[in-house]
N, CA and C of each residue as an Amber inpcrd file, in Angstrom:
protein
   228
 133.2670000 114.5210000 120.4130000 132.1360000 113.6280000 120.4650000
 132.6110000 112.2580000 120.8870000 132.1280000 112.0270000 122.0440000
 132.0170000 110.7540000 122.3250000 131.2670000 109.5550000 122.1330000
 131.2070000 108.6120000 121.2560000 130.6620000 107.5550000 121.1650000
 129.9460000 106.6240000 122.1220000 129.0400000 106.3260000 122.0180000
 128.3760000 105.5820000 123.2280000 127.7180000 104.0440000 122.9540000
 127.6270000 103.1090000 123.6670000 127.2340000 102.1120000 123.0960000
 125.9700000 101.8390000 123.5060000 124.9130000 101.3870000 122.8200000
 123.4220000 101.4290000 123.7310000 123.2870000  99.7910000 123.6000000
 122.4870000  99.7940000 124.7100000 121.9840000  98.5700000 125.3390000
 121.3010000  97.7720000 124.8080000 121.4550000  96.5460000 124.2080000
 120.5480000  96.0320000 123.2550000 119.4270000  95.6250000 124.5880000
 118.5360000  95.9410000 124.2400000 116.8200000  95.3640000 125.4540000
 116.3190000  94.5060000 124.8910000 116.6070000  94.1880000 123.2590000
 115.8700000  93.1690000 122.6800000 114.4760000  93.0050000 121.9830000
 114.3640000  94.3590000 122.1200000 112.9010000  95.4100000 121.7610000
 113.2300000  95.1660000 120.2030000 111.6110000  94.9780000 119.0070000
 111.9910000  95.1240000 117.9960000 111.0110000  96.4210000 117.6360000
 111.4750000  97.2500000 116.5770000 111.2910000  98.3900000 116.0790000
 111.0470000  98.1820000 114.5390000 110.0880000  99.1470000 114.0790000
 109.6740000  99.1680000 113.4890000 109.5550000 100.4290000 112.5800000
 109.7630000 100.5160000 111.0720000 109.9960000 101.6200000 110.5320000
 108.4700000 101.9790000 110.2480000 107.3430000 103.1140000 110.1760000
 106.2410000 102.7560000 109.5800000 105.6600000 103.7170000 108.1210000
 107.0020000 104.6740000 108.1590000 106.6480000 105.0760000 107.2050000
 107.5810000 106.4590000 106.3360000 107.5390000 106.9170000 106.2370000
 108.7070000 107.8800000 105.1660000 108.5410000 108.9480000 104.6910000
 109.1290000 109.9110000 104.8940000 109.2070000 111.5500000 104.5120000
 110.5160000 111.8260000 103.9370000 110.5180000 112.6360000 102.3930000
 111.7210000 113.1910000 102.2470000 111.1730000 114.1160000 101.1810000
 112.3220000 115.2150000 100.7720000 112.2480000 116.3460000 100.1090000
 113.6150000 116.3030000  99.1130000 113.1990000 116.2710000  97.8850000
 114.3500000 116.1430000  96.6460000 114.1690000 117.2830000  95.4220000
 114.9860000 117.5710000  94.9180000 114.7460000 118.7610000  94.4400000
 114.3010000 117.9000000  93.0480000 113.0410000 118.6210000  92.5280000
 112.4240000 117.7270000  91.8210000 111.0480000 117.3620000  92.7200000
 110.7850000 117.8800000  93.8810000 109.5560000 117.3890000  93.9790000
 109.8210000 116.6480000  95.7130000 108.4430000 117.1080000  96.3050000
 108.4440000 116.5290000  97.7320000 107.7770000 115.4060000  97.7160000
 107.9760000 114.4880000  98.6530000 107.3660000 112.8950000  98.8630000
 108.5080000 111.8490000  97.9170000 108.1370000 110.5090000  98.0630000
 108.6610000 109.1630000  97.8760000 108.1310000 109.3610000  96.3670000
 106.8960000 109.9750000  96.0440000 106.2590000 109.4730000  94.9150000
 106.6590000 110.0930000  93.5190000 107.1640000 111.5900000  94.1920000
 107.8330000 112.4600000  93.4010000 109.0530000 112.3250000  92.8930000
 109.7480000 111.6180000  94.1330000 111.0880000 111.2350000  93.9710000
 111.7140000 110.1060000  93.0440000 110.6870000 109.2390000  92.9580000
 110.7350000 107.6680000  92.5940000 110.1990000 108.2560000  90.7970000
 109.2460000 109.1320000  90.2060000 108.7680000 109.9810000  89.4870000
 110.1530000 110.4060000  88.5690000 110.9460000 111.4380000  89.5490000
 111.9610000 112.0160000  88.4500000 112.9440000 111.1020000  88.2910000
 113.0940000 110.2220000  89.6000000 114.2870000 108.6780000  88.9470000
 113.8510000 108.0190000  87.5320000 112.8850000 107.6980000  87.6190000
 111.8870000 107.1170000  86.6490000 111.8680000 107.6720000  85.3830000
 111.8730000 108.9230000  85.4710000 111.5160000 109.7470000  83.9510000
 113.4820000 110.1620000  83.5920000 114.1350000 109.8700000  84.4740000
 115.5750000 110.4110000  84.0060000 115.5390000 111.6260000  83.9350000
 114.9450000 112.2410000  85.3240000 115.0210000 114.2000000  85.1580000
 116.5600000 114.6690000  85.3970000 116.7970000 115.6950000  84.9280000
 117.8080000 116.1130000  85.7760000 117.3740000 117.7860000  86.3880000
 117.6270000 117.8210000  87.4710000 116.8340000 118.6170000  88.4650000
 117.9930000 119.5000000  88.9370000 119.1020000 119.6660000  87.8530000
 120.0910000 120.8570000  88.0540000 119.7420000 122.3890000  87.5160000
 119.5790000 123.2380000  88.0440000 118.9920000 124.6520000  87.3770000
 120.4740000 125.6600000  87.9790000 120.3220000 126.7230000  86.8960000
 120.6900000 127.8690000  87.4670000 120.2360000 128.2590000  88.7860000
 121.1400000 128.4880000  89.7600000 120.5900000 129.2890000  90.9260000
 120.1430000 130.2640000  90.7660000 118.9180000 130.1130000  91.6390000
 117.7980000 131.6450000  91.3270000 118.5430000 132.2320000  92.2220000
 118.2970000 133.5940000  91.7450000 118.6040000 134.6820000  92.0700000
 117.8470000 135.1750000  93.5280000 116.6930000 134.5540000  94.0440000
 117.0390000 134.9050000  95.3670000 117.4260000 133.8310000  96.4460000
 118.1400000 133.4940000  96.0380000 118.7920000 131.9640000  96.4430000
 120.4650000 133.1990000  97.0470000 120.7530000 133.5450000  96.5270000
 121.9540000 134.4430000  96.2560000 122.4410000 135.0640000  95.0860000
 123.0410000 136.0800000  94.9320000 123.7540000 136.8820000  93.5910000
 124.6260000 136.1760000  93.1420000 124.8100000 134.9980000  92.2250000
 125.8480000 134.4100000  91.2990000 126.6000000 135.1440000  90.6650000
 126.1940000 136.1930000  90.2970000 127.2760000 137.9940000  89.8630000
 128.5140000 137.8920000  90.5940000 127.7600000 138.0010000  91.9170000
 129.0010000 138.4230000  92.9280000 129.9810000 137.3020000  93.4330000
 129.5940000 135.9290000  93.5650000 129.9720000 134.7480000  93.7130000
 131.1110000 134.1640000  92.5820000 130.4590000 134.3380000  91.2910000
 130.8470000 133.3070000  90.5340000 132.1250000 134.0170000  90.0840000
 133.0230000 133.3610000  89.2560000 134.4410000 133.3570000  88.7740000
 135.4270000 132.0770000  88.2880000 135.3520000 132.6030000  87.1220000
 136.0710000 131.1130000  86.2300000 137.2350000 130.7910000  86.5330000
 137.8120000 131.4740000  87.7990000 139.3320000 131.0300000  88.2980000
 138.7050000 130.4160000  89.7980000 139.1790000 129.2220000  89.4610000
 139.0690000 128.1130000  90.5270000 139.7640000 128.4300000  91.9810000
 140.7490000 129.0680000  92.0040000 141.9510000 129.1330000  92.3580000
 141.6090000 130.8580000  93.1270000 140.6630000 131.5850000  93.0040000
 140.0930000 132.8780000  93.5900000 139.6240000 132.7620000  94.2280000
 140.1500000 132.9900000  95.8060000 139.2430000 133.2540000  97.6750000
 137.9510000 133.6110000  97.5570000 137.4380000 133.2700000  97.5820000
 136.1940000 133.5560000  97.9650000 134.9050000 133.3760000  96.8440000
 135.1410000 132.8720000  95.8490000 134.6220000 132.7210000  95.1590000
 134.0110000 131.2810000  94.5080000 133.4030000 131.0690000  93.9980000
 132.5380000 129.5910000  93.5130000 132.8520000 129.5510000  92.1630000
 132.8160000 128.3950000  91.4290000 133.0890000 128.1700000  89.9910000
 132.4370000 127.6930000  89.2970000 130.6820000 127.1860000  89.8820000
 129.2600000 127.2880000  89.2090000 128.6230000 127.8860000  89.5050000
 127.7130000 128.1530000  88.3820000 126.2150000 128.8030000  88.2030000
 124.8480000 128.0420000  88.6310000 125.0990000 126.7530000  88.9660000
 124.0560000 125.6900000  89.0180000 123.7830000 124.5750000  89.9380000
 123.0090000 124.5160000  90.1090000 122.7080000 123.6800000  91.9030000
 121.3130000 123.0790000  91.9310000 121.1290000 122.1670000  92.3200000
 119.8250000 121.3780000  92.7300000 118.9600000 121.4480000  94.2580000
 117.7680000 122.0800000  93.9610000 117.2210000 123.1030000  94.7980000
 115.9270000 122.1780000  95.5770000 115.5840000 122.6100000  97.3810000
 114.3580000 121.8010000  97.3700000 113.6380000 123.0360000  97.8210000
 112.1860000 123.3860000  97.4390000 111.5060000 124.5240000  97.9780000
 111.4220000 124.4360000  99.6410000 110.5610000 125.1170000  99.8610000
 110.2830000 125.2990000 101.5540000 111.4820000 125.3350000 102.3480000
C-alpha cells in the first residue's frame, strides 16, 4: 500500500450525522444508554455463533484452539 497525499482545494466538509452498531444495542442512543447505565455487554458465545465445545481449551499454549467462552456480540 501506497500512501498518497490529497490535494487540499480548500473545500470545507461537513459531518451531518452518525450510524453505529455496539453490542448492547444499535444507534448513538443505545450506545450512550449502556455507557450510562455501566452495562457490561460480555455474554457467552451463542452457540450459533460457533461450537465453543470444539474451540475452547484451558491450555493457552494448544494450536488451534481459543481460551474463552465469552465475547461481545452485535446482531444483524
Amino acid at each position: 500500500y501506497k500512501q498518497q497525499k490529497m490535494e487540499n482545494k480548500g473545500e470545507e466538509i461537513a459531518i451531518v450525522g452518525i450510524g453505529c452498531n455496539f453490542p448492547g444495542g444499535e444507534g448513538i442512543d443505545n450506545f450512550w444508554k449502556v455507557l450510562h447505565e455501566g452495562r457490561n455487554c460480555v455474554v457467552d458465545i451463542p452457540p450459533d455463533r460457533f461450537d465453543t465445545k470444539f474451540w475452547y481449551d484451558t491450555d493457552d499454549n494448544k494450536a488451534g484452539k481459543m481460551i474463552t467462552k465469552h465475547g461481545s456480540f452485535i446482531e444483524g
